[in-house]
Every structure is written in structure tokens, then in C-alpha cells.
C-alpha positions in Angstrom: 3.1 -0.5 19.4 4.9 1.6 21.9 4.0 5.1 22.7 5.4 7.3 19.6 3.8 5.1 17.3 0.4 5.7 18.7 1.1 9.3 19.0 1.7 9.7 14.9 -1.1 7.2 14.3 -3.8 9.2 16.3 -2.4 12.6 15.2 -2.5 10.9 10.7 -6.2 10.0 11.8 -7.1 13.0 13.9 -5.6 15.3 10.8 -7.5 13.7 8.2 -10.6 14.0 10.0 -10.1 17.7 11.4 -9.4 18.5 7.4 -12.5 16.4 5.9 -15.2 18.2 8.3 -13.3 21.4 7.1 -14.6 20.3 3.1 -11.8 19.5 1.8 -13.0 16.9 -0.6 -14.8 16.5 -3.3 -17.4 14.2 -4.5 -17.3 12.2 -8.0 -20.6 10.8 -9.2 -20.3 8.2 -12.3 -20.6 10.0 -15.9 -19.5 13.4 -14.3 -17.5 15.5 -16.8 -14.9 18.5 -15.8 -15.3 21.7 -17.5 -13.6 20.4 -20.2 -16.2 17.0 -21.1 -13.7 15.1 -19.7 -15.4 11.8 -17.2 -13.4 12.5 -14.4 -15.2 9.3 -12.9 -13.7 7.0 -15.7 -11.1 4.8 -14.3 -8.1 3.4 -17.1 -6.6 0.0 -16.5 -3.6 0.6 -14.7 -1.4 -1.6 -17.2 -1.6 1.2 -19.4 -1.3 4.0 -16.8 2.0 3.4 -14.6 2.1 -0.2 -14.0 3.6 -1.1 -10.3 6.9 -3.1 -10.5 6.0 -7.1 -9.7 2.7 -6.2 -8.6 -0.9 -6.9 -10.3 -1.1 -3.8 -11.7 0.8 -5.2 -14.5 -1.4 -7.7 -15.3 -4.0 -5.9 -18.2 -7.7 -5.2 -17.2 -7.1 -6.3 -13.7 -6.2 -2.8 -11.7 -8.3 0.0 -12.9 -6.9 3.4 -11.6 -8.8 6.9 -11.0 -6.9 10.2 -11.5 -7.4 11.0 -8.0 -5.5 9.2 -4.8 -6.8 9.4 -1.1 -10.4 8.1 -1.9 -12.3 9.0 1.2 -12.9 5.6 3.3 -13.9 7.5 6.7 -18.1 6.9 7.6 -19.7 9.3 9.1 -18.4 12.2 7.8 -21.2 15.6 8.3 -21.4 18.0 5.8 -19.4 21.3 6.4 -22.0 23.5 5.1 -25.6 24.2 4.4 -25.7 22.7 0.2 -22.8 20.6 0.6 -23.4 17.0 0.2 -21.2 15.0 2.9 -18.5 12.8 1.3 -19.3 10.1 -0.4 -17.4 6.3 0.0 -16.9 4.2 -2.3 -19.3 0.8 -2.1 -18.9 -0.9 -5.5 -17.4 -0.5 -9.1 -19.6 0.3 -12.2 -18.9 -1.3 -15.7 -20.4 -1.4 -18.8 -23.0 1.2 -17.0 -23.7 -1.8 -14.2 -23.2 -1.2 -11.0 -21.3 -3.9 -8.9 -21.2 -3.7 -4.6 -18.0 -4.4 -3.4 -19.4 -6.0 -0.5 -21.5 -8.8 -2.2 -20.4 -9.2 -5.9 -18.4 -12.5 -6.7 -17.4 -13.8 -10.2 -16.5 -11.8 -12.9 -16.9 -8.8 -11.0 -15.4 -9.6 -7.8 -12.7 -6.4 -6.9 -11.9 -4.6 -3.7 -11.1 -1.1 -3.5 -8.0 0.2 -2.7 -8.7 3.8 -1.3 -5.2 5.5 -0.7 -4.2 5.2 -4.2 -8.2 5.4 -5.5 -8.3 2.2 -7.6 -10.0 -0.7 -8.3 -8.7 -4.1 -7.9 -10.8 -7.3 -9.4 -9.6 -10.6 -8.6 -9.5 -11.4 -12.4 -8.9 -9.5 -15.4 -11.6 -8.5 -17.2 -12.2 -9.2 -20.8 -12.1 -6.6 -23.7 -12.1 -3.0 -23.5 -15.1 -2.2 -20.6 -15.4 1.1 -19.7 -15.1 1.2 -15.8 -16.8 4.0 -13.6 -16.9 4.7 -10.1 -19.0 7.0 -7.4 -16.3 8.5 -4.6 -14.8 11.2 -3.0 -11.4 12.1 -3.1 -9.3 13.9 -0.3 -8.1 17.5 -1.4 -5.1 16.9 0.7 -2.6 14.0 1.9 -1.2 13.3 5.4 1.9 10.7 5.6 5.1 10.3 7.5 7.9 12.7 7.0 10.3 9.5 7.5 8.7 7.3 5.1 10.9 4.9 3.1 12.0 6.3 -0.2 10.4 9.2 1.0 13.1 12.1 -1.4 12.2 9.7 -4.2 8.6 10.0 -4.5 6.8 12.3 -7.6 5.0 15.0 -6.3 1.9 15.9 -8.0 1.5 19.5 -8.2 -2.5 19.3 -9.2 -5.1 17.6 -7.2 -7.8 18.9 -8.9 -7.0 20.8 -12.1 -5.1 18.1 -13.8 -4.7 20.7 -17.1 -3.3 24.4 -15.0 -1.4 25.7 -18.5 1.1 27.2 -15.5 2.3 24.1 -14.7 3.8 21.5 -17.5 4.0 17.8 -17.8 1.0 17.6 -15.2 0.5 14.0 -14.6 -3.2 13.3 -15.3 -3.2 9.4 -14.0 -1.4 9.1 -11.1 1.7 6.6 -10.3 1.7 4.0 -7.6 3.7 5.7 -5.3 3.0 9.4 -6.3 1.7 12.0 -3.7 -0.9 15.1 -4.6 -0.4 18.2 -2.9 -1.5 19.8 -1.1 0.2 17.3 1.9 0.9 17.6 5.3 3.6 15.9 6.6 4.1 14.6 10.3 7.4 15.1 11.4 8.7 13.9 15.2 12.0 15.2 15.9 12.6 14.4 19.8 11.5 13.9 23.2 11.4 15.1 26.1 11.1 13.4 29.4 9.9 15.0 33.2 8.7 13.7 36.5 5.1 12.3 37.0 5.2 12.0 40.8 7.1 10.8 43.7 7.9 7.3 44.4 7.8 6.0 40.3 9.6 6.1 37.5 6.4 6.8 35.2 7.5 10.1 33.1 5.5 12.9 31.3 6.3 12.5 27.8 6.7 15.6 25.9 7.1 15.2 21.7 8.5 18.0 19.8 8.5 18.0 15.7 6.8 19.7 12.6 3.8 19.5 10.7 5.0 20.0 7.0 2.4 22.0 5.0 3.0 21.9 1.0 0.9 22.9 -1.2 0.9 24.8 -4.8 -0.3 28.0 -3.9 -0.1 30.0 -1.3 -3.5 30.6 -0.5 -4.1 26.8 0.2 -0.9 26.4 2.1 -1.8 28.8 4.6 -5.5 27.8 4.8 -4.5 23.9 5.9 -1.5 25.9 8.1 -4.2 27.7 10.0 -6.7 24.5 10.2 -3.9 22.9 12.3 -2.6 26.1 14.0 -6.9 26.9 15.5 -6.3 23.5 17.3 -4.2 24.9 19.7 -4.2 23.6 23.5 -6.7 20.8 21.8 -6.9 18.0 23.7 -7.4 14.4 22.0 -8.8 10.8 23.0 -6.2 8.7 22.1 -6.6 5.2 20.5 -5.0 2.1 21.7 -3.8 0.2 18.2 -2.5 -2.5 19.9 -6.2 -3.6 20.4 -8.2 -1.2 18.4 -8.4 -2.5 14.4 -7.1 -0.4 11.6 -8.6 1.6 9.0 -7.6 -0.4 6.6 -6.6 -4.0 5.4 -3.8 -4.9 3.0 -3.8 -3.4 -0.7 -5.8 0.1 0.7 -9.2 -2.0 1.3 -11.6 -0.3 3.9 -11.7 -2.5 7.2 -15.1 -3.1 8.1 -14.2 -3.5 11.8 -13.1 -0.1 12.0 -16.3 2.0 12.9 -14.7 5.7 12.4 -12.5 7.6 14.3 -15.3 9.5 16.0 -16.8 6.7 17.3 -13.4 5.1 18.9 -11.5 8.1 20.1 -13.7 8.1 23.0 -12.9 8.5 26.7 -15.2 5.7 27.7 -14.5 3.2 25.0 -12.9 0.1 24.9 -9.9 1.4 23.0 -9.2 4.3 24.6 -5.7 4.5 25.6 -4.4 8.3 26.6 -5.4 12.0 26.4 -3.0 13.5 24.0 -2.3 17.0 24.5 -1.1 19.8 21.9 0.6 22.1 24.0 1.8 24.0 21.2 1.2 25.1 17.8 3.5 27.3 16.0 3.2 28.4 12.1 5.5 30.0 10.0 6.7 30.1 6.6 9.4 28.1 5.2 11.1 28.5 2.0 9.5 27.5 -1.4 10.9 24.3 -3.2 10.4 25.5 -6.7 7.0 25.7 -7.4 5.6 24.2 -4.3 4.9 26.5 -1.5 5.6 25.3 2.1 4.8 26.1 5.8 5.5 24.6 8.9 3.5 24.1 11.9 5.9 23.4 15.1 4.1 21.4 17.5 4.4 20.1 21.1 2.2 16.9 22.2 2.4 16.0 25.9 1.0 12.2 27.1 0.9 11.6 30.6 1.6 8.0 32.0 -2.3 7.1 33.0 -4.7 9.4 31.8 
């Protein structure tokens, strides 16, 4: 993984964190209802829901999907606020009003969890009609790529939270596979710049100009997540090395339990640590509406030395 790679990888991690110790989740206990009596913790077989093409999501009573995506996976997590419980991770699955741990639970029962898309994968259909809960806390917010593939085709879900807002129609209460919730931020790298380090080598100062994309619904929330980001001016982060360092996750969303936090790698002294990653400058301003969805955009410069 060369150098730009990293960048985007420690600035997706560093976001997500800077935005969950902000409180921008929310916790889901099993049996919880919405104002509305609704068990917003009740999770419908994804056969029924949007099934994924040629994936196991087609199979019945095998994927069991949540309305919410970006189930929080990160430990460690402190509350933002006196009252405020922290968020809370997902560890299990419960059915029929049993609770299952993902970690030790084989047979019937045996699932993973697959926490950007907030489902439950078992490694066997189940039989009848069971009624499948879970405890978990779901991101109010998304950070991906602005260059991801299929990136113009992907639904946007306008609610996070408030899947029936009678100003918005046809909200999408179950989301698809490869839908994203706003509000989003979007990491955009558009060049780079390159200067002298010192006399003698060819080692450079590398200096990355691009955009964080803010979207969100409203107004009011697009500007609170632009000014999040903006407050982090002349920040300075511990970069991780993901060459050697493990990631956050294994394949199909599961939580990799190698990876101890972000907190707990991104340290100077730690055997993963790879540069200091400066943010030189943060710009905001507004950017025109795409229909209903308001948007900002937060111009950024990140400098990485050669060796520290």
C-alpha cells in the first residue's frame, strides 16, 4: 500500500472516530420500539428485503438485515456526555427471544455479523418464521471513497433515523445492499504536490489536496458534521502503517478481532506507526443542493514528510 492509500485509510478511520466521540450514533437495545410501536431492533430476512444478486442473501432465512447500515464495530468508544451511554457493539444475535454470542455459538445458530451494511449472516438457514433481534449501535453518518466503483449508481437514503418523515416519499425503510444513509462524508483526493525534503536526497514532502464531501438532508446537520471536520484544523495525526497493521474488518463486514481500535494503534510509539499526517488546511463552504440533499464541502490540505 503505497503512500495515498494510507493517507485515505487513516483519514476514513480518523473521521469515523472524530464523529463517534462527537455522539453521533445511536444505541438499539432488543424489543425497542420507535414512537410509532415499531421494533426498530427486529431484523427481516434479507430474501424478502432487497436480495444481493448471486450472493447469500438470496438464499431465505439465511441473511437477516436491520433498517440501519454502519453498525458501530469500533471498542472503546467514551461516552460524549454526562447520561449518554457509549456505543454499543454488536456481540451476538437474539432469536426466538434467545440470545446467541457470535463469538462462541456453533450449530444452528452459528452467523457472523456483517457491520457496514448492519446484518446478520448464519452459516445456515434457519427454519420457519423466527423472529430475529439484535442489540447495536448504528452510525448517524457514513464515510466512503468519492471514487468508489459504481459510485453515481448507488441509492441514497435520505433518512437515517426517521424512516417515515411525511416530507420525503418512497423512504426506503430496509435498506439495499449497496445503498448509502446520509448524512455522508465523502473523501475526495484530487492531486499532489511534491517539494524538497533536504539536500543530498531525492525524499519529497508530499503535499495532498482534495475535498471532504458533506451531504446530508438538512441543513442544520450538514453544517454540524462540516464544522466537526473544519475544528480539526492544523491537527496533526499518528498515522497507521496497513501494510503491517491488520484491518478493521474481515471479509463480508465481520469485526477483525486483531484490530484493537484506532486509538490504541495510531500511536507514536507503536509498532504500526508509520507517519505524522498533517492537515494543513481546512476550508468549508457551501456547495449547491442536489435536490433534496443539502451539501458542503470541506477543502483540505494533508502534508506527510518522508521520515517522521
Amino acid at each position: 500500500m503505497r503512500d495515498k492509500a494510507l493517507v485515505k485509510q487513516n483519514i476514513k478511520l480518523f473521521l469515523e472516530d472524530l464523529l463517534l466521540k462527537d455522539g453521533l450514533y445511536t444505541n438499539v437495545s432488543v424489543g425497542e420500539l420507535n414512537p410509532y410501536f415499531t421494533d426498530i431492533s427486529r431484523l427481516q430476512p434479507g430474501d424478502q428485503v432487497y436480495p444481493e444478486p448471486d450472493f447469500i442473501s438470496s438464499v431465505p432465512n439465511r441473511v437477516f438485515q436491520s433498517a440501519f447500515k454502519n453498525w458501530v464495530h469500533e471498542e472503546g468508544i467514551p461516552s460524549p456526555g454526562s447520561g449518554i451511554a457509549p456505543p454499543t457493539v454488536a456481540s451476538g444475535v437474539t432469536v426466538g427471544g434467545t440470545f446467541y454470542p457470535t463469538a462462541t455459538t456453533s450449530g444452528t445458530f452459528a452467523h457472523s455479523v456483517d457491520f457496514p451494511n448492519g446484518r446478520i449472516i448464519f452459516t445456515t438457514p434457519l427454519a420457519g418464521t423466527p423472529i430475529v433481534q439484535a442489540t447495536f449501535a448504528y452510525k448517524e453518518f457514513g464515510v466512503d471513497g468519492a471514487n468508489i466503483f459504481d459510485n453515481e449508481k448507488r441509492p441514497l437514503l435520505i433518512e437515517t433515523a426517521l424512516k417515515d418523515n411525511p416530507s420525503v416519499t418512497g423512504v426506503i425503510v430496509y435498506p439495499s445492499w449497496d445503498a448509502r444513509t446520509l448524512p455522508l462524508v465523502l473523501v475526495d483526493i484530487l492531486s499532489r504536490d511534491n517539494s524538497a525534503y533536504e539536500l543530498g536526497t531525492r525524499a519529497a514532502v508530499k503535499d495532498y489536496f482534495g475535498v471532504f464531501h458533506v451531504w446530508a438532508r438538512d441543513e442544520f446537520t450538514c453544517g454540524h458534521i462540516e464544522e466537526i471536520i473544519s475544528d480539526e484544523y492544523r491537527q496533526v495525526l499518528l498515522g497507521i502503517d496497513f501494510n503491517s497493521a491488520p484491518d478493521p474488518l474481515l471479509a463480508f463486514g465481520a469485526k477483525n478481532p486483531n484490530f484493537p481500535g484506532y486509538n490504541t494503534l495510531a500511536t507514536l510509539w507503536g509498532p504500526f506507526f508509520w507517519r505524522r499526517i498533517y492537515l494543513e488546511e481546512l476550508s468549508p463552504q457551501k456547495d449547491t443542493p442536489l435536490y433534496e440533499v443539502e451539501r458542503s464541502k470541506v477543502k483540505f490540505n494533508i502534508r506527510v514528510y518522508p521520515n517522521f
